[in-house]
TORKOL-4160 file (C-alpha; in steps of 0.2 Angstrom, whole numbers, padded with zeros to 4 digits, m for minus):
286
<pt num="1" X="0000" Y="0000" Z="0000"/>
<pt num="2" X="0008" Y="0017" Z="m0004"/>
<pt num="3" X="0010" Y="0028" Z="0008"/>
<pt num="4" X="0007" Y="0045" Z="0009"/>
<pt num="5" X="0016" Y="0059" Z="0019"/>
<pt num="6" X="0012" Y="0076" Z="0024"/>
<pt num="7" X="0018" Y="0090" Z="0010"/>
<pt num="8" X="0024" Y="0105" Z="0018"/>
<pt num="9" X="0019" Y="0121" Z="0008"/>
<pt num="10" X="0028" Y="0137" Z="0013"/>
<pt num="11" X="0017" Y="0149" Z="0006"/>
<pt num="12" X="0011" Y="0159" Z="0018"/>
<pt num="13" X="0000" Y="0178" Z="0014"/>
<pt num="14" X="0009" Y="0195" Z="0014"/>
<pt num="15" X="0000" Y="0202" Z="0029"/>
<pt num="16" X="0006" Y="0185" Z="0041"/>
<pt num="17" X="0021" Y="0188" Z="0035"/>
<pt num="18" X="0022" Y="0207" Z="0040"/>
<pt num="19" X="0012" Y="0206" Z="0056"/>
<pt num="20" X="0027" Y="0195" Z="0061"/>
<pt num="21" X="0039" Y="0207" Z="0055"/>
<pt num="22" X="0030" Y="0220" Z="0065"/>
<pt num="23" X="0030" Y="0210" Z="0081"/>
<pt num="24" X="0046" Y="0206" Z="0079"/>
<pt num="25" X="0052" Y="0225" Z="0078"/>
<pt num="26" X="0041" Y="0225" Z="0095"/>
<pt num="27" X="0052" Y="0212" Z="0103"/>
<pt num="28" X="0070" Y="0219" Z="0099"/>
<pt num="29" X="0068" Y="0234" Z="0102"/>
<pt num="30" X="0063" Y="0230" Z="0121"/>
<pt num="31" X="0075" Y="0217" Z="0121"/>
<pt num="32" X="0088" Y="0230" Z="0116"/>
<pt num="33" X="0084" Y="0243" Z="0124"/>
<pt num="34" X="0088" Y="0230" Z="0143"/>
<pt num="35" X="0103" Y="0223" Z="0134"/>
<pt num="36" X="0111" Y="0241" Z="0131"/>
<pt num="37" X="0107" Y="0246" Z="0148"/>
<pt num="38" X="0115" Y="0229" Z="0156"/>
<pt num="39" X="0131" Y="0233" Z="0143"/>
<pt num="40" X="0133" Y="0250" Z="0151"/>
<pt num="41" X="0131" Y="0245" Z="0168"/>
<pt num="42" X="0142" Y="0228" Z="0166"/>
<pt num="43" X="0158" Y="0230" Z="0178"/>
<pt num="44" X="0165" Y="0215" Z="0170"/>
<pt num="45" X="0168" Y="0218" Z="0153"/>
<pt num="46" X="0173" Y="0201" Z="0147"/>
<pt num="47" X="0154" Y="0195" Z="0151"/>
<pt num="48" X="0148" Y="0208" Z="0138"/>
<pt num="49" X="0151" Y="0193" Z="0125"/>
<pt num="50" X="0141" Y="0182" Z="0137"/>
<pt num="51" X="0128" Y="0195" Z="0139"/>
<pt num="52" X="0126" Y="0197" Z="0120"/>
<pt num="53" X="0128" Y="0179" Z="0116"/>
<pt num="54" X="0111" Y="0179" Z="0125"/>
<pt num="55" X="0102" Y="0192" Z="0115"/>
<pt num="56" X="0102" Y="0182" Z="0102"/>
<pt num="57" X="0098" Y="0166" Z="0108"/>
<pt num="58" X="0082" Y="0175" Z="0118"/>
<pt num="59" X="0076" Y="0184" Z="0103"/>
<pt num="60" X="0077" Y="0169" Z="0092"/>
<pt num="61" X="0067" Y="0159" Z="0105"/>
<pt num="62" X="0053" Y="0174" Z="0104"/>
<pt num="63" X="0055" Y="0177" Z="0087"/>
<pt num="64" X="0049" Y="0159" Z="0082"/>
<pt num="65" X="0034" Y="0161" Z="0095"/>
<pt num="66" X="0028" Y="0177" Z="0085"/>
<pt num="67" X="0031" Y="0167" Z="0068"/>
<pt num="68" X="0019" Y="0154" Z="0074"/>
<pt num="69" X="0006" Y="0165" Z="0082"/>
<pt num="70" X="0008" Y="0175" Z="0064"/>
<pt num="71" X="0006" Y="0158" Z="0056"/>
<pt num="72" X="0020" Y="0158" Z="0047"/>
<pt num="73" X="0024" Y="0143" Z="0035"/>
<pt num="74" X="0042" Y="0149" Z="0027"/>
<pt num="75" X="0057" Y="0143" Z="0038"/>
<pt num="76" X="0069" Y="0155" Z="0025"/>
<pt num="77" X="0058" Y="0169" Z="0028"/>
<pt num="78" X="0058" Y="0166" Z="0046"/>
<pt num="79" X="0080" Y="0164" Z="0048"/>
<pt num="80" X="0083" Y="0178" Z="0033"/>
<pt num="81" X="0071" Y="0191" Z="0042"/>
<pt num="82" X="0074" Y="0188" Z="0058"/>
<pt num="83" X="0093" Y="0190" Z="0055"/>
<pt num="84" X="0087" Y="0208" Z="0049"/>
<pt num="85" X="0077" Y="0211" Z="0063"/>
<pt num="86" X="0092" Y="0206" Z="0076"/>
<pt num="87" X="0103" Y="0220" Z="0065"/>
<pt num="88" X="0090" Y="0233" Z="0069"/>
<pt num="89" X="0091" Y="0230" Z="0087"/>
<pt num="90" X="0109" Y="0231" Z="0089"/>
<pt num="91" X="0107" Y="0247" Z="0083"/>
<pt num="92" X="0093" Y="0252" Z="0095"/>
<pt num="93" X="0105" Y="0243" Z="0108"/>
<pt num="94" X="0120" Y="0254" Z="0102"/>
<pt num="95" X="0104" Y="0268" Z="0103"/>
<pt num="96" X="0102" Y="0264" Z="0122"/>
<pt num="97" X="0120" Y="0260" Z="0128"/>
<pt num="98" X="0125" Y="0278" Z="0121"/>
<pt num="99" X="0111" Y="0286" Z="0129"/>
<pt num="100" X="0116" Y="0278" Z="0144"/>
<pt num="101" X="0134" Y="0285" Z="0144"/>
<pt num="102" X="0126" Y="0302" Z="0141"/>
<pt num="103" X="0114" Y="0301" Z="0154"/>
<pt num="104" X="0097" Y="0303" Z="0143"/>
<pt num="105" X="0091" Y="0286" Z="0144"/>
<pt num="106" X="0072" Y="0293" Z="0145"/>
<pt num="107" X="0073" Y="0299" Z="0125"/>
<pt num="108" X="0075" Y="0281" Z="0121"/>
<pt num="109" X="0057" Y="0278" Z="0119"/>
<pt num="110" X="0053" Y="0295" Z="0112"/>
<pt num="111" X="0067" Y="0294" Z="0100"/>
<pt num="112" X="0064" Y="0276" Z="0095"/>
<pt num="113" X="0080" Y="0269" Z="0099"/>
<pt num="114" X="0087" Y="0285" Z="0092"/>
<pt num="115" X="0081" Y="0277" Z="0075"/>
<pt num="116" X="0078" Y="0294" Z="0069"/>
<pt num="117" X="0093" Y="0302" Z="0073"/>
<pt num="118" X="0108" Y="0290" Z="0064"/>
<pt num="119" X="0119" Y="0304" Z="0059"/>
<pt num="120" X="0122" Y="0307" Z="0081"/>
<pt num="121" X="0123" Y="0289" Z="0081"/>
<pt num="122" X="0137" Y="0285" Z="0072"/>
<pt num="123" X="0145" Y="0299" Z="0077"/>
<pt num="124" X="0145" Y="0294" Z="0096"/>
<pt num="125" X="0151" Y="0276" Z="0090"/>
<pt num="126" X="0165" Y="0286" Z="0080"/>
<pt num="127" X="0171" Y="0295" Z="0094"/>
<pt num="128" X="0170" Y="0279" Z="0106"/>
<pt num="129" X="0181" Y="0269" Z="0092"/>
<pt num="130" X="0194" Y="0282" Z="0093"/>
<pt num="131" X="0197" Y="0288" Z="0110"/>
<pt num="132" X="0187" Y="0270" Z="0119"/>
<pt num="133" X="0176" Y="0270" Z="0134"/>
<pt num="134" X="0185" Y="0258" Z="0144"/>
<pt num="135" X="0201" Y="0248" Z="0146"/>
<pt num="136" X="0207" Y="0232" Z="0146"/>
<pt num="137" X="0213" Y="0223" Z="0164"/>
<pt num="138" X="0212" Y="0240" Z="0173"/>
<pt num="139" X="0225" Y="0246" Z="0161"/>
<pt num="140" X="0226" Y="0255" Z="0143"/>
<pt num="141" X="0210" Y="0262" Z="0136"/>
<pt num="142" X="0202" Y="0250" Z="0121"/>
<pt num="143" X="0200" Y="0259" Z="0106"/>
<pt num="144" X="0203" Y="0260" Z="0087"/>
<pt num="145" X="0206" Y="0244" Z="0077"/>
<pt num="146" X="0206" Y="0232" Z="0092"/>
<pt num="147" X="0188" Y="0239" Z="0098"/>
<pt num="148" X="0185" Y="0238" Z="0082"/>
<pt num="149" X="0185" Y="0220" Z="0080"/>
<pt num="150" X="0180" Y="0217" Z="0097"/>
<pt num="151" X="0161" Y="0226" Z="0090"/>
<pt num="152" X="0162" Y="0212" Z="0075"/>
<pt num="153" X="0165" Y="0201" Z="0084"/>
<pt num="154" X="0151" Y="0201" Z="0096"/>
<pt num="155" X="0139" Y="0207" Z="0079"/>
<pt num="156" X="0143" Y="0189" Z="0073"/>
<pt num="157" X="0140" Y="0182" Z="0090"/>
<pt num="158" X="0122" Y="0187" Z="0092"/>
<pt num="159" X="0119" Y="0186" Z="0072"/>
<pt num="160" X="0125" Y="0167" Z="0074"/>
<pt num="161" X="0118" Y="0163" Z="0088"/>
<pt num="162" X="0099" Y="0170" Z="0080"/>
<pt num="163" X="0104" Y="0159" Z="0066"/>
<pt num="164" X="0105" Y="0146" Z="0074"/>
<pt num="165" X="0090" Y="0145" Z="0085"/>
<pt num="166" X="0079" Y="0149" Z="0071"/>
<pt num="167" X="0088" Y="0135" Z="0060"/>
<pt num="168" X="0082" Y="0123" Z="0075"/>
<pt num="169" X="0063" Y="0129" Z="0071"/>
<pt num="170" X="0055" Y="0114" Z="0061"/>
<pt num="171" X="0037" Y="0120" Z="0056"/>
<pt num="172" X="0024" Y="0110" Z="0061"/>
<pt num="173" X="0010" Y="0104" Z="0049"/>
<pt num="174" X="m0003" Y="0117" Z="0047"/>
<pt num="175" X="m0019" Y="0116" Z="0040"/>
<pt num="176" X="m0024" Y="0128" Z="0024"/>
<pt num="177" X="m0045" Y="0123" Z="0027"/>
<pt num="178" X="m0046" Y="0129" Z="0046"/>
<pt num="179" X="m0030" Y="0140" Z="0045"/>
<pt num="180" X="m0023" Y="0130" Z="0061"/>
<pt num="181" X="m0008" Y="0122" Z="0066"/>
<pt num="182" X="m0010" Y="0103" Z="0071"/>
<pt num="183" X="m0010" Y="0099" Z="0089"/>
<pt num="184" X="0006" Y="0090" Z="0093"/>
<pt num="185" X="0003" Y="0074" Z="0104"/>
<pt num="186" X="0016" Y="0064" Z="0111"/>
<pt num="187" X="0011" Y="0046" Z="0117"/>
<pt num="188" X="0016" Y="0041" Z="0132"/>
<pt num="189" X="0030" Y="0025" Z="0132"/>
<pt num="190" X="0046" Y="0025" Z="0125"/>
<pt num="191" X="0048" Y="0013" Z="0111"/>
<pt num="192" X="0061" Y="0004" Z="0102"/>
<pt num="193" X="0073" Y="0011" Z="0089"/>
<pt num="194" X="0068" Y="0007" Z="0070"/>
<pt num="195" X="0082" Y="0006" Z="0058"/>
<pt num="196" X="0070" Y="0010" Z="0044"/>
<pt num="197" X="0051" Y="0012" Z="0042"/>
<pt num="198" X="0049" Y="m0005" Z="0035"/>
<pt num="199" X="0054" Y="m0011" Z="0053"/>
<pt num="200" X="0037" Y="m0002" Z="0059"/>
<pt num="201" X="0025" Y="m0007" Z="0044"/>
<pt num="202" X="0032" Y="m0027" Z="0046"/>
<pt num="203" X="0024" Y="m0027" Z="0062"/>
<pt num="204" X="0009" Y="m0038" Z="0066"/>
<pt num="205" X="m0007" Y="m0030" Z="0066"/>
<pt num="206" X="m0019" Y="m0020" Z="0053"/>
<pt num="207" X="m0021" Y="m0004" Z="0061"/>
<pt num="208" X="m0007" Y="0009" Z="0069"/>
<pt num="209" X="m0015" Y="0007" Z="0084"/>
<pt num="210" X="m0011" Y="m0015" Z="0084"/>
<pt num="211" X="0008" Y="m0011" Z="0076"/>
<pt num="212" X="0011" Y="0002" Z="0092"/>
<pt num="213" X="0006" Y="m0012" Z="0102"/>
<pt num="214" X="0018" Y="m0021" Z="0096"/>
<pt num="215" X="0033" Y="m0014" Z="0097"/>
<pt num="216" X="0048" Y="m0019" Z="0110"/>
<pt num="217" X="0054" Y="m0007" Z="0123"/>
<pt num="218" X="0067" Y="0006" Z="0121"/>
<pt num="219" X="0083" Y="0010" Z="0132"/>
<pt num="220" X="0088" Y="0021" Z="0142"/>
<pt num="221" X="0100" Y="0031" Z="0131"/>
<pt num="222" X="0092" Y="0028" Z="0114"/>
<pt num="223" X="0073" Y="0024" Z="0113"/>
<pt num="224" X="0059" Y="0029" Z="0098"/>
<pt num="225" X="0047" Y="0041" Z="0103"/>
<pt num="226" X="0029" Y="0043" Z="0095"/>
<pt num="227" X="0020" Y="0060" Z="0090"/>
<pt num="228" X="0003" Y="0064" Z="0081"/>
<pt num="229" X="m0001" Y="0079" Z="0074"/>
<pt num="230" X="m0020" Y="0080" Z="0077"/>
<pt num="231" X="m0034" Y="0093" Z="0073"/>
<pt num="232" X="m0052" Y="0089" Z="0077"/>
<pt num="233" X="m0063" Y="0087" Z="0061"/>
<pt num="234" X="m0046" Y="0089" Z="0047"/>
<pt num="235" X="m0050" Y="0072" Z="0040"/>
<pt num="236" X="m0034" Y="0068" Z="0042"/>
<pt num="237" X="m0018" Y="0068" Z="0053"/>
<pt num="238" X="m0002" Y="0063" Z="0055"/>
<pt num="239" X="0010" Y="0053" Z="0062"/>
<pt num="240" X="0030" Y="0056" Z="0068"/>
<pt num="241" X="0044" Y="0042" Z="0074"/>
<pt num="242" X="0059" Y="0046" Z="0079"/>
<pt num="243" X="0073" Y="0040" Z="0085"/>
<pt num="244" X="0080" Y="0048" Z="0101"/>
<pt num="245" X="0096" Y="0049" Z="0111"/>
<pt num="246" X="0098" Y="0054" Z="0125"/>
<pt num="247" X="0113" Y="0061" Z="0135"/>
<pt num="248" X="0119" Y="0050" Z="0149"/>
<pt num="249" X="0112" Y="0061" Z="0163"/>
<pt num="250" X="0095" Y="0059" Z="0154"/>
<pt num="251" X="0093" Y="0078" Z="0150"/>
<pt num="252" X="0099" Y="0082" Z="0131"/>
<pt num="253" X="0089" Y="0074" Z="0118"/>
<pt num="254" X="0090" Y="0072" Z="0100"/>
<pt num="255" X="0077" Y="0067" Z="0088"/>
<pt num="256" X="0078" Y="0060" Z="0070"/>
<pt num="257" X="0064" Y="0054" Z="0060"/>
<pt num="258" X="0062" Y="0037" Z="0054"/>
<pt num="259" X="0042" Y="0037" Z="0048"/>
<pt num="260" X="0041" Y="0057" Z="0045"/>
<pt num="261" X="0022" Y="0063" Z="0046"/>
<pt num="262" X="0013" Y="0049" Z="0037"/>
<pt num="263" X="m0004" Y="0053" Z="0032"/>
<pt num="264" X="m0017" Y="0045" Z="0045"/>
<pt num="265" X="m0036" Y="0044" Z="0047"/>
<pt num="266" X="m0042" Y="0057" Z="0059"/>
<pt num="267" X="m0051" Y="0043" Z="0071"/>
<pt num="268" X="m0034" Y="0033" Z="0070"/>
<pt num="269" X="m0025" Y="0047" Z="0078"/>
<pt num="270" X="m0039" Y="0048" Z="0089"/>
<pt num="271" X="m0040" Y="0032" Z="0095"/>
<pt num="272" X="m0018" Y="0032" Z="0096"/>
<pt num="273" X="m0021" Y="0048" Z="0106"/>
<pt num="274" X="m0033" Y="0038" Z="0119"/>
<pt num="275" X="m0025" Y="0022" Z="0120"/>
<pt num="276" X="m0008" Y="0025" Z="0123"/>
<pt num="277" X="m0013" Y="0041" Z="0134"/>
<pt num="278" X="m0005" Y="0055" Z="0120"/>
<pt num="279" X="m0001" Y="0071" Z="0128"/>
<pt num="280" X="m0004" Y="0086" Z="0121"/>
<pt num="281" X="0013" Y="0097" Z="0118"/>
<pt num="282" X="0016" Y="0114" Z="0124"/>
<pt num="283" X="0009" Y="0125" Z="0108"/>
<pt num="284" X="0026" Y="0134" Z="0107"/>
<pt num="285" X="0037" Y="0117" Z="0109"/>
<pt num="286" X="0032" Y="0113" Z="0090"/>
């Protein structure tokens, strides 16, 4: 019997897309305006790459939230502009780290981030790369080329670090008919590992729901974990096996799929949802 397997489509309507753009201006511009504040009041200098590092990694987690409430289907579109959008907000953190330094921290708002003002901007960092704002181990002032790179390199830092949060971000099936995501469930035991899907589909039984049944037991460190992605009255729903490792203290985990969102009758996944007690995921953990 062929099989079919859900077809992601990435296209997604212009005002999704720029609702999450909008949103995502929102966000950074909050999120920089606390990072420049905690750069300027930082009195250790080297945890500024620390501080930044976790910029990134914080507006990449928010920034796939607003792309699924803005139910956004394109994975580029979600990376390329949210790269763009972490760009801008090092620029409204430079905007509230240098307001900081002068003492006028209540324009930022007003100003937006001193958005509107680019030419005092630069300036200010131009004077700041030529005679510095601090120094190095107590000692000589940082400035010039060295600062220089010292401000690339923690550009790269957060740029990365947004890349690769937002590289992580699989999109989940999503219905065009009721304009949903599916609901991920997760059943509850922890199954063997499949080398292939042929290892599932040999099992004895005619439905899902017998196959499930009998499968072995997984491991500690490596075991194959069961998902379906249901929506009430779709028609039809789908179904996810991975195989997972799992660290030795039992806390990291890494998925990869082995049967990757078959096609399955709605009232299969249901009854796979009530027999083996599926739990519904957390709507932002998918």
């Amino acid at each position: 019997m062929q099989q079919r397997y859900y077809a992601h489509d990435p296209e997604t309507p212009l005002s999704n897309k720029l609702l999450c753009i909008l949103l995502g201006i929102v966000i950074i511009f909050l999120l920089a305006y606390v990072h420049g504040i905690v750069i300027s009041i930082n009195p250790v200098i080297y945890l500024s790459f620390v501080i930044t590092i976790g910029f990134g990694f914080i507006f990449g987690i928010l920034y796939r939230v607003i792309s699924k409430i803005a139910k956004v289907r394109d994975s580029k579109f979600v990376i390329i502009s949210g790269l763009a959008i972490m760009l801008l907000g090092m620029y409204f953190s430079w905007g509230a780290y240098l307001l900081m330094l002068s003492g006028e921290l209540e324009y930022y708002f007003p100003s937006l981030g001193l958005l509107l003002s680019p030419v005092w901007v630069f300036g200010s960092i131009g004077d700041l790369y030529t005679y510095g704002s601090w120094s190095l181990f107590g000692g000589a002032v940082v400035n010039g080329i060295f600062l220089g790179l010292i401000w690339i390199g923690e550009l790269i830092m957060v740029l990365y670090m947004t890349f690769h949060v937002l590289r992580a971000y699989e999109i989940a099936p999503f219905s065009q008919r009721f304009n949903k995501w599916f609901i991920k469930y997760k059943l509850h035991d922890e199954y063997q590992s499949l080398a292939d899907a042929d290892m599932f589909f040999e099992k004895e039984g005619n439905t899902l729901t017998e196959k499930v049944k009998n499968l072995g037991r997984g491991h500690s460190t490596r075991y194959g974990r069961i998902s379906i992605f249901y929506l009430e009255n779709a028609g039809e729903a789908y179904f996810l096996y991975e195989n997972v490792g799992r660290d030795s203290k039992g806390k990291k985990e890494t998925g990869t799929a082995v049967i990757d969102h078959l096609a399955i009758p709605n009232t299969e996944a249901a009854q796979l949802i009530k027999t083996y007690y599926g739990k519904k995921e957390f709507y932002f953990e998918y």
